[in-house]
Residue, then its C-alpha position, 0 to 999 in steps of 0.5 A: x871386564x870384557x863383554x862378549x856380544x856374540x859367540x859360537x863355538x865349533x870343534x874340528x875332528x882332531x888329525x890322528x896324531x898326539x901333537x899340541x894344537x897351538x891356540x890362535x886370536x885374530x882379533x879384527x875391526x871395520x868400519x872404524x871410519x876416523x873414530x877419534x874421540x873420547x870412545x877411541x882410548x876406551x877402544x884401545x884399551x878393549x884391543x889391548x886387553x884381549x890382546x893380553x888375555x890371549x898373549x902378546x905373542x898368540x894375537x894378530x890384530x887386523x881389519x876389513x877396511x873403511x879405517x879411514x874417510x867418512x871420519x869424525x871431525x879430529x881426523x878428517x882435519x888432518x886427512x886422518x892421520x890421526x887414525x892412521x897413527x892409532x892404528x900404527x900404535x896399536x901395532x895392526x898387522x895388515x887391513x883390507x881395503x874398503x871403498x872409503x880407502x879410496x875416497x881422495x884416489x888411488x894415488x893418494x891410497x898407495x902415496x900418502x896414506x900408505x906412506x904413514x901406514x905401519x901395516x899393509x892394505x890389501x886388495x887382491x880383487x883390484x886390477x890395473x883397468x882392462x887386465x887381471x894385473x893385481x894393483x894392490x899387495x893381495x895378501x900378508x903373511x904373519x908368524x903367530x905361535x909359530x903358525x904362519x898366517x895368510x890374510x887375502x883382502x878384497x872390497x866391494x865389488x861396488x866401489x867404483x859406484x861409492x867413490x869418485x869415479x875420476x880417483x879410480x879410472x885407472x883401476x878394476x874391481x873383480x869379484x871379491x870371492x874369486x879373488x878370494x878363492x884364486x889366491x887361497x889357492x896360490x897359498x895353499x898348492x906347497x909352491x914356495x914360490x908364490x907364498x905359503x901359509x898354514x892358516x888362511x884368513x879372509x878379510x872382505x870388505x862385504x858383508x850381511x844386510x842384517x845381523x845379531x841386533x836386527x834379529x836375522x840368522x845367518x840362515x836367513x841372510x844366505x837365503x836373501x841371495x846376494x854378495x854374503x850369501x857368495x861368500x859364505x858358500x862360495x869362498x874356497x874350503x882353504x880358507x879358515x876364517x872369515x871377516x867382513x865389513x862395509x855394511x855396518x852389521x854386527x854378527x858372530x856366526x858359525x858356517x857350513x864349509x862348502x863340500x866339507x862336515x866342517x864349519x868356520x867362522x864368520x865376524x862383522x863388528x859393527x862399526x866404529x870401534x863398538x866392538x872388537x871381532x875375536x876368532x879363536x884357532x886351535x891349530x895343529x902345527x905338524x899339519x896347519x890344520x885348524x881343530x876348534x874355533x871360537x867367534x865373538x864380539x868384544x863389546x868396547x870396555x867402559x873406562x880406559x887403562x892407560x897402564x897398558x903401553x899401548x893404550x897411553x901411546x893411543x891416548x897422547x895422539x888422541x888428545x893432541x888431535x882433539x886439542x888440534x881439532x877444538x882450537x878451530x872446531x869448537x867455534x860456533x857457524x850457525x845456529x838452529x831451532x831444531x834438530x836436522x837430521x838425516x832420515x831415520x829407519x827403526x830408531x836408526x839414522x841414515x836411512x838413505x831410501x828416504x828424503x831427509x831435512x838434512x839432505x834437503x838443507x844440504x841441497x839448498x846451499x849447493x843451490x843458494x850458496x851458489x849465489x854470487x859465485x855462477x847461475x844454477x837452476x838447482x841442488x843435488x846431494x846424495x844421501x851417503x854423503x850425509x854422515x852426520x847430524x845437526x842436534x839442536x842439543x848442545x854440550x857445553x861440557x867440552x866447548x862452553x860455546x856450544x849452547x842448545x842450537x848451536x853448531x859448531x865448524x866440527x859439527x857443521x864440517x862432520x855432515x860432509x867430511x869427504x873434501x869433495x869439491x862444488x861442481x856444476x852440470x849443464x844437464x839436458x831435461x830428458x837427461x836430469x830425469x835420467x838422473x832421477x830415475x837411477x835413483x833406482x839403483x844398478x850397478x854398471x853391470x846391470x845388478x842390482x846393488x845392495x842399496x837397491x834405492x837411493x834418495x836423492x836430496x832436492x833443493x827446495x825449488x825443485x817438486x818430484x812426482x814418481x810412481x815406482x809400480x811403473x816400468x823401470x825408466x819410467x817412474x819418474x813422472x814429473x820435474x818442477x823447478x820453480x813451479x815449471x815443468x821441466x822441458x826434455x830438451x832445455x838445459x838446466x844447470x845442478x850443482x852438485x858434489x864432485x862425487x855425484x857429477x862424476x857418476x857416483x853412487x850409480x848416478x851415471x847420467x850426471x857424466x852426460x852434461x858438461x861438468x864444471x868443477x868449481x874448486x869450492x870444497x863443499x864443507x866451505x861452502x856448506x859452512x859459509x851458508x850455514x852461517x848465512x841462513x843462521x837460525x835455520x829451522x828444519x823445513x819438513x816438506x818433502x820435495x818428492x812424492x809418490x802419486x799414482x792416477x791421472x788428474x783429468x778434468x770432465x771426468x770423475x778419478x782418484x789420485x794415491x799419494x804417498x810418502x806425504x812424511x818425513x822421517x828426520x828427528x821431529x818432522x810432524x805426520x801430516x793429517x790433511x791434504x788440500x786440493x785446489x787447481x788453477x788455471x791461468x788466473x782462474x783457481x778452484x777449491x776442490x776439497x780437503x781429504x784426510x792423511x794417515x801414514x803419509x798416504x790419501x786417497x784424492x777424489x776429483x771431479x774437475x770441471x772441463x774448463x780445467x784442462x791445461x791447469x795444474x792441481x795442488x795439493x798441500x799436506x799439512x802441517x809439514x808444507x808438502x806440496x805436490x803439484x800435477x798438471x791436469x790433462x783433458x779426458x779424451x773426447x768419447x763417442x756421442x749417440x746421436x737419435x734423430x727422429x722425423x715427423x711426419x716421414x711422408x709429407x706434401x711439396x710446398x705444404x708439409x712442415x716436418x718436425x725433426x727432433x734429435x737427443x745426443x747422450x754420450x757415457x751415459x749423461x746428455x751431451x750439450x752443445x749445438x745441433x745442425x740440421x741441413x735439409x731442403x737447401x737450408x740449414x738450422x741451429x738447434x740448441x739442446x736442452x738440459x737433457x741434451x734433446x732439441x727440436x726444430x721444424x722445418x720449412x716444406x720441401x719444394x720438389x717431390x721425391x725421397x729427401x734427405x735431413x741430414x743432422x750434425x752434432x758439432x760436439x764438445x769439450x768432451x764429446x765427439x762430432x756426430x753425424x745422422x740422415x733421416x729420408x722423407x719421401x714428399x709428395x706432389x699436392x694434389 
């Protein structure tokens, strides 16, 4: 029994003539990223079913990209020719090609990986660099029930930001819905010559953010704006149909054609072969005209039925890649305590906007693994490079070694699957920044990307401070490595995966350090220290934290600080935050306040001699530290009363008294006074109250005399200057 996940229904009015229409399936998957495992016969055995149940010769199986990379341990063994091979067995007519395509370079996509390939990758919006010359087969046309079928495939615009940089400097990717909408055209205008079709297919490796299991209509994704909202209401009326991919989002919707009463449908599957997208065409064949269609979801049926040819063929390549893959995957590596995981969103893993265990563990061995091979001050990784999780969960069922804690060369090899390469990057403080700051993510046109934030993964010696409610570039508000403030012009060297040094992932500034490739595949590396850190617990700080608020010794403030938490599997939520500053050798206790949600809200009340220290906080029981460096409140103006008794007094015989207060932000200043009259000077010393007093020596000459009053200031107040006059009088 096929279960439908999704559906709609639209009738088209019918053309003004009595011809049959001929029923069409377009049948679709994305985002199977090498999904060879004990799911994919079962996933063979759901597209062969449909398949039957349409009729062999009614049916046209097809994708939107991302077939391969980022794949399952038994395919990016052999650089998924395995996937490549399932495909091929499942006889797939054509595929767009996704970011992940890519992965190991244009000339490996057009070379290798379409030489193994029975169907063809299309790319109509990928261009020679600088031109419009198209670098990839635009689109196909197939022959289904006597209907010719054009399938147009476009990816991402966002591609060159998602892939190594140096594996596609040769190429330009333009907008996928004017790619889209100019070819449909070329199919459309009645000129043989640059190829017809009755039936236009659109395969965009781009899709909606959300979909049926989130709970958003396809209402709400328009009005989010963006790369879906474009293809839904800008893709040309030519076009009949319309899947998508690249966001991992499940969905079957009916929409608006643009200027016409019609509708058409719009499929993403999900990923991974969890479902098959299923259009259905009723087509008047005397016109090409599309009168009905249909849209659902095929759930991926429970058990396989190697009775269809198809499906035993699927399932011989399946078993010879997983006994290939088990002769070195099911070795043990390492062992752990607990669960590493990415972060997680809702119960769902990969969320890449935040700091994970995995990513941070990641990062550590760019940074320690290092050791021994070249000096490195730190480590970078990028969330998207995460595509796995280590469970401390083990299955023995398969592999008897792989016991509770265990972690096998596959499980270890899943977490980065790409077959980047170690490279290090001299970068520049100001530069190393920059890096961080772009974590705030734009595209090199200056958009916005549909990932707006990307987490970067910090090795354990490097503490981050940032304040996202300031100015762009500038949210980034502290850089530790080994408890030193990074200095803007000092050199620092990260090492970091191929793909990141190149300015991947919209992480531009890596290309402005000089770039070292190392040639060390960062699976060996990542194994090699996996294996020497064994048993690995789960280390649940996090190394960057949002804090808003100055630490200012001599005057009373606040500080924010957010995002105290993990959200990897098993990370604790803190409950208390200590606070403590230090200066030199001197060190000071300032209180422990609570945390609830991540957040605390920290009171200070620094003493002056402070100034120049460093505060600490430590959220417990996660170890989170966040250290801020304490700066000196800017000194405030003081208000100097002098006062001088008695105003008239007798050359030679007159002691006056002078009597002075200094108050300054409402509180009395402390500090010395320094009264200069008669040719002589006095200290006078405040009291508690900030008020002094001296009495000074008679004046010798008559006349109108001057008492001058300096306060010299302090740590927190100004210099303050005043003059009193005494008119002395000759003794009678």
């Amino acid at each position: 029994m096929l279960a439908v996940s999704a559906s709609s229904l639209a009738l088209v009015a019918p053309a003004a003539h009595a011809a049959d229409p001929v029923d069409i399936t377009l049948l679709n998957i994305n985002d199977f990223h090498g999904r060879i495992d004990a799911d994919t016969v079962k996933f063979a055995t759901t597209v062969e079913q449909v398949r039957a149940q349409a009729g062999e010769d009614n049916t046209l199986l097809l994708s939107a990209g991302d077939n391969i990379g980022a794949s399952l341990f038994a395919s990016s063994l052999a650089q998924d020719q395995p996937t490549i091979e399932v495909l091929n067995a499942l006889e797939l007519a054509t595929t767009a090609v996704g970011n992940h395509e890519f992965d190991r370079g244009f000339a490996d996509l057009t070379g290798r990986v379409a030489d193994a390939a029975d169907f063809t990758h299309l790319g109509a919006n990928v261009y020679e660099q600088g031109t419009e010359t198209p670098a990839l087969q635009q689109y196909d046309v197939f022959e289904v029930a006597g209907v010719s079928v054009g399938v147009i495939g476009v990816v991402t615009e966002e591609t060159p930001a998602l892939v190594t940089p140096t594996g596609i400097a040769d190429l330009t990717f333009g907008d996928p819905v004017e790619a889209v909408n100019r070819v449909a055209a070329e199919l459309s205008d009645g000129d043989e010559s640059n190829g017809e079709a009755d039936v236009l297919v659109a395969e965009f490796h781009e899709g909606a953010g959300a979909g049926t299991p989130d709970g958003a209509t396809l209402e709400e994704e328009i009005a989010a704006g963006g790369a879906f909202a474009a293809i839904v209401e800008d893709t040309s009326p030519e076009v009949d149909a319309i899947f998508t991919g690249h966001t991992h989002k499940e969905y079957a919707w009916t929409a608006p054609v643009p200027g016409t009463d019609r509708t058409r449908p719009i499929v993403q599957t999900g990923s991974y072969g969890a479902n098959i997208g299923r259009i259905e065409l009723s087509v008047d064949p005397e016109t090409g005209e599309v009168t009905a269609h249909e849209a659902t979801n095929v759930a991926r049926v429970a058990a396989e039925d190697l009775t269809l040819p198809r499906v035993a063929e699927v399932k011989r390549i399946v078993d010879a890649a997983l006994a290939r893959a088990a002769e070195v995957g099911n070795e043990p590596v390492a062992e752990i305590t607990a669960d590493i995981t990415t972060a997680f969103a809702n119960g769902v893993r990969d969320d890449r906007a935040s700091e994970s265990t995995l990513g941070g563990l990641v990062a550590n061995a760019l940074w320690e693994g290092m050791s021994g091979i070249t000096e490195v001050d730190l480590g970078i990784t990028n969330p998207g490079g995460l595509r796995a999780d280590l469970l401390f969960a083990g299955d023995t069922s398969a592999n008897p070694a792989n016991a509770d804690g265990v972690v096998t060369f596959a499980e270890a090899n899943a977490v980065l699957p790409f077959s980047n390469t170690v490279a290090t990057v001299d970068l520049t403080g100001a530069e190393l920044d920059e890096v961080l700051e772009q974590q705030w993510q734009r595209n090199p046109d200056g958009t916005v990307p549909s990932r707006p934030y990307l987490q970067l993964g910090l090795s354990e010696n490097v503490r981050v401070t940032t304040d996202p409610a300031r100015e762009e570039g500038d949210r980034v508000t502290s850089i530790r490595i080994d408890g030193k403030l990074v200095e803007p012009s000092a050199t620092y060297t990260v090492s970091t995966l191929s793909f990141l040094a190149a300015g991947g992932d919209n992480f531009r500034a890596f290309t402005q350090g000089d770039m070292t490739d190392t040639g060390l595949l960062d699976a060996e590396l990542w194994r090699d220290y996996l294996s020497a850190q064994s048993p690995i617990t789960p280390d649940y700080a996090r190394q960057q934290v949002v804090v808003s608020g100055d630490a200012v010794a001599g005057r009373s403030g606040a500080l924010d600080v957010a995002n105290l938490d993990l959200t990897s599997l098993g990370s604790p939520a803190n409950t208390t935050l200590s606070v403590s500053w230090t200066k030199g050798t001197e060190t000071g206790d300032a209180g422990e306040v609570p945390v609830v949600d991540g957040a605390a809200r920290v009171p200070l009340d620094l003493p002056v001699r402070a100034a120049g220290g460093t505060l600490t906080l430590v959220a417990q029981p996660s170890g989170t530290t966040v250290e801020v460096a304490i700066a000196r409140a800017p000194k405030t103006a003081a208000r100097l009363t002098v006062s001088a008794t008695p105003r008239k007094a007798f050359a030679t015989r007159t002691r006056v008294l002078v009597k002075v207060k200094v108050a300054t932000a409402g509180r009395p200043a402390a500090g010395t006074v320094k009264v200069r009259a008669g040719g002589r000077g006095y200290d006078v010393k405040l009291n508690a109250r900030g008020q002094g007093k001296v009495r000074i020596a008679p004046f010798r000459n008559a006349g109108t005399r001057q008492v001058k009053v300096v306060y010299t200031g302090d740590e927190l107040t100004k210099r303050a200057t005043r003059t009193v006059k005494v008119q002395v009088a000759r003794r009678r």
